[in-house]
Each structure stands twice: as structure tokens, then as C-alpha cells.
C-alpha positions in Angstrom: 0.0 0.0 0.0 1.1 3.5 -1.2 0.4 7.3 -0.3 1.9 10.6 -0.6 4.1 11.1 2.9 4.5 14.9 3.1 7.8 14.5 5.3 9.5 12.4 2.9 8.1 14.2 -0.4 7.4 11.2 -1.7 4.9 8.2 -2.3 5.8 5.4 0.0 5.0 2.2 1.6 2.4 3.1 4.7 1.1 0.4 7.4 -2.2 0.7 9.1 -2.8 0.8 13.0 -6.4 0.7 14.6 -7.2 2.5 17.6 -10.3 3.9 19.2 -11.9 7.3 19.2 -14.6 9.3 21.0 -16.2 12.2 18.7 -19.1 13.8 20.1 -22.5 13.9 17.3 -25.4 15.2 17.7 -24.9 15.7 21.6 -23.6 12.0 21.9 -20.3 11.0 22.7 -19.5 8.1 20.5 -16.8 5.8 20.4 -15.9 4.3 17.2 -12.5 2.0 15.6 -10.0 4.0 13.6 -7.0 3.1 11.6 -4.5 5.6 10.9 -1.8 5.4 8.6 2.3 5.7 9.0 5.1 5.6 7.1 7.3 3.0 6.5 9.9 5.2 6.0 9.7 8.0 9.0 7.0 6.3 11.1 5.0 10.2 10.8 1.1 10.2 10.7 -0.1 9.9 6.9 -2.9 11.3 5.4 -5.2 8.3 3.0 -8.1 9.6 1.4 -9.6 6.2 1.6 -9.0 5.3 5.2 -10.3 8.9 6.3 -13.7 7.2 4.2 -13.4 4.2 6.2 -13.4 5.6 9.5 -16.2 8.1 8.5 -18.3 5.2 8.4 -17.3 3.8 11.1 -18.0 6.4 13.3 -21.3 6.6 11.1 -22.4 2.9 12.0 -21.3 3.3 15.5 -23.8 6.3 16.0 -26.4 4.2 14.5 -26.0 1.1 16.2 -26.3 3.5 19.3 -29.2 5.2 18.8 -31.0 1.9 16.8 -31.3 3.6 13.4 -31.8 2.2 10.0 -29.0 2.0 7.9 -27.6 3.1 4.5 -27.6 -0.6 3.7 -31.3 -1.6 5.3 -32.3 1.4 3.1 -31.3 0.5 -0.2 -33.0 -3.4 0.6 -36.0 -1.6 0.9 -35.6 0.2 -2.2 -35.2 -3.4 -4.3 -37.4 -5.5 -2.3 -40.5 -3.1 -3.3 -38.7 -2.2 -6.7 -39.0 1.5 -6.1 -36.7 4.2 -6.8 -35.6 7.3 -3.9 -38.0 10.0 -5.3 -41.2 7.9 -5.8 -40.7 6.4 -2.3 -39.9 9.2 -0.7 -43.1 11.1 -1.9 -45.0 8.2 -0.9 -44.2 8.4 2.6 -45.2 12.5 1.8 -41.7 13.2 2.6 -39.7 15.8 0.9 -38.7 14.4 -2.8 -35.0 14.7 -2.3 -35.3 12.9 1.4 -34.5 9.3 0.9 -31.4 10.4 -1.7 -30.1 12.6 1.0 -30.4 9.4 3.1 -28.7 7.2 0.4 -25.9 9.4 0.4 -25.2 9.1 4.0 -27.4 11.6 5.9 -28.5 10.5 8.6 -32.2 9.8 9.6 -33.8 10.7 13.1 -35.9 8.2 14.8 -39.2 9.2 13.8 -38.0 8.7 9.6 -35.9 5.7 10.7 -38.9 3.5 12.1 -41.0 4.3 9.6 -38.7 2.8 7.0 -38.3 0.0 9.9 -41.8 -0.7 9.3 -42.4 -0.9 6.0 -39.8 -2.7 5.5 -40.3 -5.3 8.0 -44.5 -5.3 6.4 -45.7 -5.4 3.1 -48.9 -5.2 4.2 -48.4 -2.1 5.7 -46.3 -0.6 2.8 -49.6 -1.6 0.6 -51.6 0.4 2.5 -49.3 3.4 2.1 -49.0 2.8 -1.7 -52.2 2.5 -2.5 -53.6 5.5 -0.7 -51.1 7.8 -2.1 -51.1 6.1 -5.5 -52.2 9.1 -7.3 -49.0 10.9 -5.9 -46.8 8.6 -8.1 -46.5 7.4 -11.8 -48.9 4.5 -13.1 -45.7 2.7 -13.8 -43.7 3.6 -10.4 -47.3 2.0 -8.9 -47.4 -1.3 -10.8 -43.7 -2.4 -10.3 -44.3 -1.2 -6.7 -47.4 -3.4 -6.4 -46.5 -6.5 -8.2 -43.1 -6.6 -5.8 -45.6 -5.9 -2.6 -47.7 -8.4 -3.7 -44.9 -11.4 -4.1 -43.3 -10.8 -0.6 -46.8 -11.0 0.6 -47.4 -14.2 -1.2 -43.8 -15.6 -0.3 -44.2 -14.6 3.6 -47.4 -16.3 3.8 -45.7 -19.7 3.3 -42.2 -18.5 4.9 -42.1 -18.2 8.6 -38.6 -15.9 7.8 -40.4 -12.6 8.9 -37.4 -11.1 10.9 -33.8 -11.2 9.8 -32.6 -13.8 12.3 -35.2 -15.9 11.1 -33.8 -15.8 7.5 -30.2 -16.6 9.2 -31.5 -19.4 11.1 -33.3 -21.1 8.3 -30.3 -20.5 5.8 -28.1 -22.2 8.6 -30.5 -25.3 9.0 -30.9 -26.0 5.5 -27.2 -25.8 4.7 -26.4 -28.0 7.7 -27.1 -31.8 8.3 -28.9 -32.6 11.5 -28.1 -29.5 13.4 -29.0 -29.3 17.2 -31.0 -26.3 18.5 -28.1 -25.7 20.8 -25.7 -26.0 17.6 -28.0 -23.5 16.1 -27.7 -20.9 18.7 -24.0 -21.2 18.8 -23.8 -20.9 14.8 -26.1 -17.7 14.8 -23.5 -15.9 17.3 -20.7 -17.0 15.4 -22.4 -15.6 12.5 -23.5 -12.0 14.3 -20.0 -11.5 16.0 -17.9 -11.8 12.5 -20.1 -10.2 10.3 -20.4 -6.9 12.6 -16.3 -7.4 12.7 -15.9 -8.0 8.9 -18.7 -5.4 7.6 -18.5 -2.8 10.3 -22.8 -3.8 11.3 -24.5 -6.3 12.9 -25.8 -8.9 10.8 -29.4 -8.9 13.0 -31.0 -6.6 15.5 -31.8 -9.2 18.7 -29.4 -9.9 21.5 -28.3 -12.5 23.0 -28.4 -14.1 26.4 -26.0 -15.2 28.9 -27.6 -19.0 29.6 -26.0 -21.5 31.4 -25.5 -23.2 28.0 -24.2 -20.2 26.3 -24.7 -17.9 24.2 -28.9 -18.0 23.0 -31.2 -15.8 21.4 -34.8 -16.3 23.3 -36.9 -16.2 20.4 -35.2 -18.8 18.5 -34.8 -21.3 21.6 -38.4 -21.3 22.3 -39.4 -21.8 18.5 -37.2 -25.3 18.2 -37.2 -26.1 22.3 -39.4 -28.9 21.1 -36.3 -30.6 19.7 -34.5 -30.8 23.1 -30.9 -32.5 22.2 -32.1 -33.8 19.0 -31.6 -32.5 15.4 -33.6 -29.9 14.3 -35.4 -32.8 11.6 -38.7 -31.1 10.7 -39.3 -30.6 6.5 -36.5 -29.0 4.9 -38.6 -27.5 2.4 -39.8 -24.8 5.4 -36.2 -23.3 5.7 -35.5 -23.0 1.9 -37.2 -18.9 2.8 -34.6 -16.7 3.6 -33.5 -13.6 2.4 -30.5 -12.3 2.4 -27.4 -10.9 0.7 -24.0 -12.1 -1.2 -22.4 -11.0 1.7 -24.4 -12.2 4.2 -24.5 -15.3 2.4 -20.5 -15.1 2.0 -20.1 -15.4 5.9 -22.5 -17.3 7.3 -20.9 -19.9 4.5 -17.9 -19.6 6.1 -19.3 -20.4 9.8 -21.0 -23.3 9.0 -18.1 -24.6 7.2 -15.5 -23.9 10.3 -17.9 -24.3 13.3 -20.4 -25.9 12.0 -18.6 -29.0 11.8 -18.7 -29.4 15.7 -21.3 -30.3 18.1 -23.6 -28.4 19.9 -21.5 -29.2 23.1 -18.3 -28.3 21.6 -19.7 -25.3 20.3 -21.0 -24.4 23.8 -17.7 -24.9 25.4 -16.2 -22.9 22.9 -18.4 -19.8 23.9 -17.7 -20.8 27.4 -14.2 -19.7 27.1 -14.8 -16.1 25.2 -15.0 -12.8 27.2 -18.5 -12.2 26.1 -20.0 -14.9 28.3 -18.2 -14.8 30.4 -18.2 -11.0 31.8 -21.9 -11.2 31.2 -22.6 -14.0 33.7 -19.9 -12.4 36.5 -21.6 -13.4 39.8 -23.7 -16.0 38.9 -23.0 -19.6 40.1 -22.2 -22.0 37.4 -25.4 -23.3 36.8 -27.8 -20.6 37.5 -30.7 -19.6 35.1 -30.2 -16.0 33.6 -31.4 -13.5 31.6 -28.7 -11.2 31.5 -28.3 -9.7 27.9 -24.8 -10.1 25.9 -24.0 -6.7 25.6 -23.2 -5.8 21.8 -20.6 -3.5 22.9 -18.9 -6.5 24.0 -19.2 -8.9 21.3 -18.0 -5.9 18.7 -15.0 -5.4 21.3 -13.9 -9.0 21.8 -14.5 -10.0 18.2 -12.0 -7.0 17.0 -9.3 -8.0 18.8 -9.7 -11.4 17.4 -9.8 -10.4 13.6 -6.7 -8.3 14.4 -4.8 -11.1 16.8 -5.5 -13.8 14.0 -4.6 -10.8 10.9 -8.0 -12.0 9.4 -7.9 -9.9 5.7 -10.4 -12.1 4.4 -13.7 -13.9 5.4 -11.9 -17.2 5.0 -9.2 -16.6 7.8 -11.8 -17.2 10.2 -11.0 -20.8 10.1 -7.6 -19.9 12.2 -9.4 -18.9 15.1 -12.2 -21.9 15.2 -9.2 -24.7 15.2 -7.3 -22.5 18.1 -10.7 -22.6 19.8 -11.5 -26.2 19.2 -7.9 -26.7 20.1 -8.2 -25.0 23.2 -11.4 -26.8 24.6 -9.8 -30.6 24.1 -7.1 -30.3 25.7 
């Protein structure tokens, strides 16, 4: 990697070092990951257009993962789920015509704009309601392609019980796994949360986790397989084949099942057993006592960075590293 170093007068090698910030915004103090580039040659601060991008959205993210609001990225799924372009939807929602571009390009929303895209995109139904009252505000094209895409996630979501995004991640994980465990299952979907926040800078699903005696679990999936006990999850696979998400998405959760989901629910438990996570979130409670204390995400994003750095993860791949350490580690 090269850049212009303004004490050597000269384009040179640079290397990256991460560290964390606080920046006040919008009345909040926020701390966010930087990296920050030096010379090879001098070791003086460097200026790289593209890293000064990168920790821009960082801090970005890390204001909206405190205050809860939508992202760039939920924004633009809305935009081709319901086939709509910025102005059309934007009028729509009898916003301002220019609001959801303004949005696009990185301006962020306030609560009140960020649940309402929350909702519609979350409902159909609701969105149909929307589009056909203010139908008349739009083209008679803009409203057809709008309705016919409305229509089929209406149709597809009353046969898929994928309504929420952890749903979609748990049914991708089933159907690309062979007799998984509910308790393999949990494990899998915070393996699959905790890299994706530290690979794509968000997390991959809204819920948190709790600190169980087990590990690890996210409530609303336990009770929706609980039935199964100890046993594989062994109902029609045809039911999880509804699931929607992204190449990337899709790219990492790939790469979980193939390094952890190889393991056991058991193994996979001890393996959370030994991470900071867990165990800072169950401090003061005996070993086998029942608990709802919540996983803090703060801590999963702060564990899981010094991981991708301590293993030098530059791709998605290099995860495997740190699941053979951890398997490793809980077997001997």
C-alpha cells in the first residue's frame, strides 16, 4: 500500500494501525475504531483519502448502532425489495422528494424517519396500504412495479415463517447443515453475528443474546425449536429454503457453517464458554444458575475486534484460524 508522505516528499509504503476514538455527534459522545496510517519510511502520521472514508463510516455505523437507526444498507434493501426508486418512495411516505437520496448518500435519519422505514420494511402489508392511498402521488408505472413486488413478498411470507432477519439466518443455517442441534444453532447464529459486525463494520441482525448456562442464545429462537431438546432440528426442509438475504451475508454465514459448523452443539457451547462475552456477562452468577442477563453488543464488537486483528483476518476465510485455536483449546 502506497500514499503521498508529506515528510518524505514522496509516495511510500504506509502500514495501518487501529485504535479507538470518542467524537461527540449530535450531543452524543461516540466511540468508534480507527486506523490511521504511517510511514514506513519515517513512522509520521499519513494522510489516506480512503482510510479517512473508512473511519467516516465507522463512526457513522457506531452512532447508529447506538441510537437503533436504520442503515444506509437496510435502506437500499427496501428500495429493491419493493422495486421503487428514492423520489417515488420518498413522496410516498409524503416526505420531501429529495429525502431518501439525501439518506442514500449518507445523511442520517432521526428516529421518527428511521422507524418508519423500519416498518415498511419489516410489512408489506403495511407498505400496501401506504402505496395504495397515495397512489395518485406517483406514476402508473412507479405503482405497478411497486405493487407487483408488494404483492410477491406478501405471497412468499405467507408460506415462509422468515419474517425477521434472524429468522432468515436461522433457516439459511438449517438447511445448509445436516442434522443440526437447536443448541448447535444458537452457537452458529453468534458466530455468525459476531464476524459479520467485525468483517462489515454492522451487525448482521437486531436481537441480542443471552448469557444462559449453555451459552450464548437468542430467546426467540430457543423457544421456537425447544421442542427438539438435544435432537436434530429434523422437521421438512422445504420450510427453511425462505430466507433472504445478501451475497455477503450469504459469504459469511458460509464460512461459519463450514468452520464451526462441523462441531457439536457441546463443543460449540464450550467454545463460547471460554470467550470474554460470556463470560463477563454471567460475572456473579453460580455456574449453573438460570439467567437472563443480555450479551452486551458492545462486547461482542469489542472482543471480536481484537480477534480479527490477533489472527490478521484480511479475508472472510481466515476465520477458520481462530475456530481450530478454539477447538484446540477446549480438548485439551
Amino acid at each position: 500500500m502506497k500514499a503521498f508522505c508529506e515528510e518524505c516528499r514522496d509516495n511510500v509504503d504506509y502500514t495501518c494501525k487501529e485504535s479507538t476514538k470518542v467524537k461527540s455527534l449530535k450531543g452524543k459522545d461516540i466511540e468508534f475504531k480507527v486506523k490511521v496510517a504511517y510511514c514506513s519510511e519515517c513512522d509520521s502520521e499519513m494522510f489516506v483519502s480512503e482510510l479517512r472514508d473508512m473511519n467516516l463510516l465507522s463512526l457513522d455505523l457506531a452512532y447508529r448502532n447506538l441510537e437503533d437507526l436504520i442503515t444506509k444498507n437496510e435502506i437500499l434493501e427496501i428500495l429493491e425489495k419493493y422495486n421503487i426508486g428514492k423520489r417515488p418512495l420518498s413522496i410516498l411516505l409524503d416526505w420531501g422528494e429529495t429525502t431518501l437520496t439525501r439518506f442514500v448518500n449518507g445523511d442520517i435519519p432521526t428516529k421518527v424517519y428511521s422507524e418508519t422505514l423500519r416498518g415498511i420494511k419489516n410489512s408489506p402489508e403495511d407498505f400496501l396500504k401506504i402505496l395504495n392511498k397515495n397512489k395518485s402521488k406517483v406514476t402508473e408505472t412507479a405503482y405497478r412495479k411497486c405493487l407487483e413486488a408488494i404483492s410477491s413478498g406478501i405471497t412468499s411470507t405467507s408460506t415462509c415463517s422468515a419474517n425477521r432477519k434472524i429468522e432468515s439466518v436461522a433457516n439459511y443455517i438449517i438447511s445448509k447443515s445436516a442434522e443440526i442441534t437447536p443448541l448447535a444453532l444458537q452457537k452458529l447464529l453468534y458466530f455468525s453475528q459476531s464476524f459479520y459486525r467485525t468483517f462489515i463494520g454492522e451487525f448482521l441482525f437486531n436481537d441480542d443474546c443471552e448469557a444462559w448456562v449453555h451459552g450464548p442464545v437468542y430467546r426467540d429462537i430457543y423457544f421456537k425449536y425447544k421442542d427438539h431438546g438435544y435432537n436434530p432440528i429434523d422437521e421438512n426442509l422445504e420450510r427453511f429454503s425462505c430466507f433472504d438475504l445478501t451475497e455477503k451475508e450469504l459469504e459469511i454465514i458460509d464460512v461459519i457453517i463450514s468452520n464451526f459448523g462441523c462441531y457439536s452443539g457441546k463443543v460449540l457451547e464450550k467454545m463460547t464458554h471460554t470467550e470474554p462475552p460470556w463470560e463477563e456477562s454471567r460475572l456473579g452468577l453460580d455456574e449453573n444458575e438460570s439467567s437472563d442477563k443480555l450479551i452486551d453488543k458492545a462486547l461482542i464488537e469489542k472482543y471480536f475486534s481484537l480477534v480479527h486483528k490477533k489472527y490478521d483476518m484480511l479475508c472472510i476465510p481466515d476465520i477458520r484460524d481462530y475456530s481450530r485455536d478454539l477447538f484446540d483449546k477446549v480438548n485439551h
